[in-house]
C-alpha positions in Angstrom: 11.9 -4.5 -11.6 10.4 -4.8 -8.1 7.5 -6.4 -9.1 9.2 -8.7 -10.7 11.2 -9.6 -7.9 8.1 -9.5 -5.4 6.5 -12.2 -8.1 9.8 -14.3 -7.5 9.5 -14.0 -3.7 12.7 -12.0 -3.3 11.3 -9.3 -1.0 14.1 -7.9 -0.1 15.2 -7.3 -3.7 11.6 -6.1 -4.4 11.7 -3.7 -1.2 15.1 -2.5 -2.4 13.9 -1.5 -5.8 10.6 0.2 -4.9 12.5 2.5 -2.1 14.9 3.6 -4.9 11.9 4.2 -7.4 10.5 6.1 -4.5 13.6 8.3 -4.2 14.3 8.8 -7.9 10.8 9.9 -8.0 8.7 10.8 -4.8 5.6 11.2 -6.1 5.6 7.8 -7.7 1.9 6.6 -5.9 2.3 2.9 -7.6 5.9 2.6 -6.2 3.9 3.4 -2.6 1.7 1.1 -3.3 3.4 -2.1 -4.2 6.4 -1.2 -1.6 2.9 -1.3 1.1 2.1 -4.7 -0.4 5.4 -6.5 0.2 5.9 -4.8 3.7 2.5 -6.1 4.4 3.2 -9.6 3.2 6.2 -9.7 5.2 4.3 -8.4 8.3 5.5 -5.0 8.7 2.0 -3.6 8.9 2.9 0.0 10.4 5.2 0.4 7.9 2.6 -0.7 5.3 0.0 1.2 6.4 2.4 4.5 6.2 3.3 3.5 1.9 -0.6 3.0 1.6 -1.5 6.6 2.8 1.1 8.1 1.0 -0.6 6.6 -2.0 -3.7 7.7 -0.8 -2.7 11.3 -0.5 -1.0 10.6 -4.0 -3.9 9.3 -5.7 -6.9 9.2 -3.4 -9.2 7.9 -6.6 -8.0 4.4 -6.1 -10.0 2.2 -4.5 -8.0 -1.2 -4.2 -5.4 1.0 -2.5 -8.2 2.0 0.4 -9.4 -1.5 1.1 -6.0 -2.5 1.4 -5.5 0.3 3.9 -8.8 -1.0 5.5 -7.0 -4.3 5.5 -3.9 -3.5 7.2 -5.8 -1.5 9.7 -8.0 -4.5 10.9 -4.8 -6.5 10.6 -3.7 -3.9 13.5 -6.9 -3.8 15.1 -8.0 0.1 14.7 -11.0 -1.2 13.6 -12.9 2.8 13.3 -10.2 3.3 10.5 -10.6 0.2 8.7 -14.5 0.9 8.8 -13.6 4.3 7.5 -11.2 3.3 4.9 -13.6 0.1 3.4 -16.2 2.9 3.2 -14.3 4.9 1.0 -13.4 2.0 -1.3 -16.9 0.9 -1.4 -17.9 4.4 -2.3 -14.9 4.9 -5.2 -15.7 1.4 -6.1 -19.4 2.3 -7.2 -18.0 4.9 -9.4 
C-alpha cells in the first residue's frame, strides 16, 4: 500500500504505511528501504540515511540499497562514506 501511495505522490500516506509495516514486522528490510526513499525525496536525508542502514544490516547483499546510501551520503556531504558505500555496491554489483 505505500508504494502505491508513494507512486501517487501522497508521501505522507506512503510514510504512514511503511512505519506501520515496519512495526508489524521489524525486520521487514524492503519496508526500510522504500520508507528511506520517500524520506529522501522529501529531503529528510538523516532520517533516510538511518532506514537505508537498517536495510543494510537487514540485507547487506543488495546493492541498489548501498548506492543509495552512497547517495544520500554525498547528498550530506560525508563524502569518505559515500566513497565507501558506492564501493560496496560496485563490488555486490559485479556479483
Amino acid at each position: 500500500m505505500g508504494k502505491a501511495w508513494a507512486s501517487l505522490d501522497r508521501r505522507e500516506e506512503a510514510i504512514s504505511c511503511f512505519r506501520r509495516a515496519i512495526e508489524l514486522n521489524p525486520k521487514f528490510a524492503q519496508a526500510y528501504q522504500s520508507l528511506g526513499d520517500v524520506l529522501d525525496s522529501r529531503g529528510q536525508i538523516d532520517e533516510a540515511i538511518g532506514c537505508y542502514e537498517k536495510t543494510i544490516e537487514l540485507k547487506p547483499d543488495i546493492w541498489e540499497v548501498h548506492q543509495k546510501l552512497g547517495d544520500a551520503l554525498q547528498e550530506k556531504g560525508e563524502i569518505d562514506g559515500a566513497i565507501e558505500a558506492y564501493n560496496r555496491a560496485i563490488e555486490l554489483a559485479k556479483n
